[in-house]
N, C-alpha and C positions, 0 to 999 in steps of 0.2 A: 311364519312363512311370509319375509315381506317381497316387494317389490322385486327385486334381483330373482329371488328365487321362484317366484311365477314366470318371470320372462324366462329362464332358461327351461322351467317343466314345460313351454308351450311353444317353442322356439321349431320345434320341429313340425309339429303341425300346422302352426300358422304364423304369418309372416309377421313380426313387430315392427316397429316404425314412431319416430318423437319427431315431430314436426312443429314447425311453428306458425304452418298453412292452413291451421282448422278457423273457421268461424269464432269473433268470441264465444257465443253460446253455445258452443259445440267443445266437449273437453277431449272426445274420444269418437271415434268412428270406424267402423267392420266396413270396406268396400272390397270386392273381387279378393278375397283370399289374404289379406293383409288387413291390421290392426294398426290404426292412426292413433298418437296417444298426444296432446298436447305437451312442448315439451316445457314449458314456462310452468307444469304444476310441481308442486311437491313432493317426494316420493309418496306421504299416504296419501294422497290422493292421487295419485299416477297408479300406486297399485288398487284402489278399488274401480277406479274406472279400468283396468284392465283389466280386472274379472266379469265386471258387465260387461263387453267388449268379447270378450272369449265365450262366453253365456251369448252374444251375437252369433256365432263362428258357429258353435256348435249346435245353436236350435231354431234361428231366425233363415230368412229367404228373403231376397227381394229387398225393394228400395220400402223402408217402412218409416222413412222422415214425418209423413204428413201424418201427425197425431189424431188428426180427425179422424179417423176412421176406424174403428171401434176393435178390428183388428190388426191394425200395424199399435195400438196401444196395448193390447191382450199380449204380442210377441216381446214389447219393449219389457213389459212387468214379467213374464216368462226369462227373459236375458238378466235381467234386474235378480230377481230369484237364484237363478243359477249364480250368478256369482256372489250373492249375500254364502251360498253354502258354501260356494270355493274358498270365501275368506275367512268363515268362520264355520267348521265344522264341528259336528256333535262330540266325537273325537279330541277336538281342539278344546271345546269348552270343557269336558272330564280333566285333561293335560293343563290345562291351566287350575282348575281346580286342585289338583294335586299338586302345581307348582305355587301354591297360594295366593294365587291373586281373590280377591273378596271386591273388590267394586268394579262399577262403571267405567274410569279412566281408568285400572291398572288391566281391565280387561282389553280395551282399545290399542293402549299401549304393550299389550302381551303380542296382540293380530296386528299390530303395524297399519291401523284402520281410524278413522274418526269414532268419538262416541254415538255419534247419532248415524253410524253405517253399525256397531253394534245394538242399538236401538231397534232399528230397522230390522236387520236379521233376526232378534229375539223376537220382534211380531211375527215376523215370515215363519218363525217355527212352529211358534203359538197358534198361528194360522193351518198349517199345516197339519201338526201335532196334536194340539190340544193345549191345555196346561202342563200337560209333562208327560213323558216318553220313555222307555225303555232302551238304552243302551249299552250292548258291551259289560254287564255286567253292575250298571249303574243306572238310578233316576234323574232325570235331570229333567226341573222343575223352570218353569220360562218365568213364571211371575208370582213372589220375586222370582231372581236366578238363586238355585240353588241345584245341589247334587249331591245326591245320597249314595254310596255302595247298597249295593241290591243285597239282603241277606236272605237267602232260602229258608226260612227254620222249618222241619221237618216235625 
């Protein structure tokens, strides 16, 4: 699922927008009901800043620019989080397993994401999870990445 196709699953709920008026240090911005995207980035990186961004939308309040403060950082990593899952779900990682990708870069390359935005999510799960998790029928193991079929034997 790259770029394109998150803008159109979120088009309805909340407003998009490629501007060329952000800050340099600013790639992406949640203000009043609309999503600012820098429009000078790249598609993968337009689409992972536009899952943080929507991860804004759906769990943040409020002006939380000022990083100092212990909670407008807690919401940013909470926004950050949500959309590491948006780009790369448990689901997603079984489907690519199946469609055989085996590393680092063909995995990035499957999610239309940088390696070190799959980096990043494989801790957040780890974090989350543990070393490995139960899903759908399957193991999938954060470190290394691997995925097993679950077998029941009786």
């Amino acid at each position: 699922m790259g770029y394109e196709n998150l803008l159109i699953n979120h088009e309805a709920e909340v407003e998009i927008e490629e501007t060329g008026l952000l800050p340099s240090f600013q790639s992406g911005l949640y203000f009043d009901g609309t999503i600012y995207i820098k429009s000078k980035l790249d598609l993968i990186k337009k689409h992972e800043i536009l899952a943080e961004e929507i991860g804004h939308h759906e769990l943040t309040y409020g002006d939380i620019t000022n990083q100092k403060i212990l909670m407008n950082r807690k919401y940013e990593l909470k926004a950050r989080r949500y959309g590491y899952e948006l780009l790369i779900t448990l689901d997603g990682i079984i489907s690519a397993y199946k469609n055989g990708v085996h590393n680092l870069y063909e995995l990035a390359n499957y999610f239309e994401v940088t390696e070190s935005c799959v980096i990043e999510t494989l801790k957040h799960y780890k974090m989350k999870f543990g070393l490995s998790t139960y899903h759908e029928g399957y193991v999938v193991k954060f470190e290394p990445l691997q995925v097993f079929e679950y077998i029941n034997i009786k």
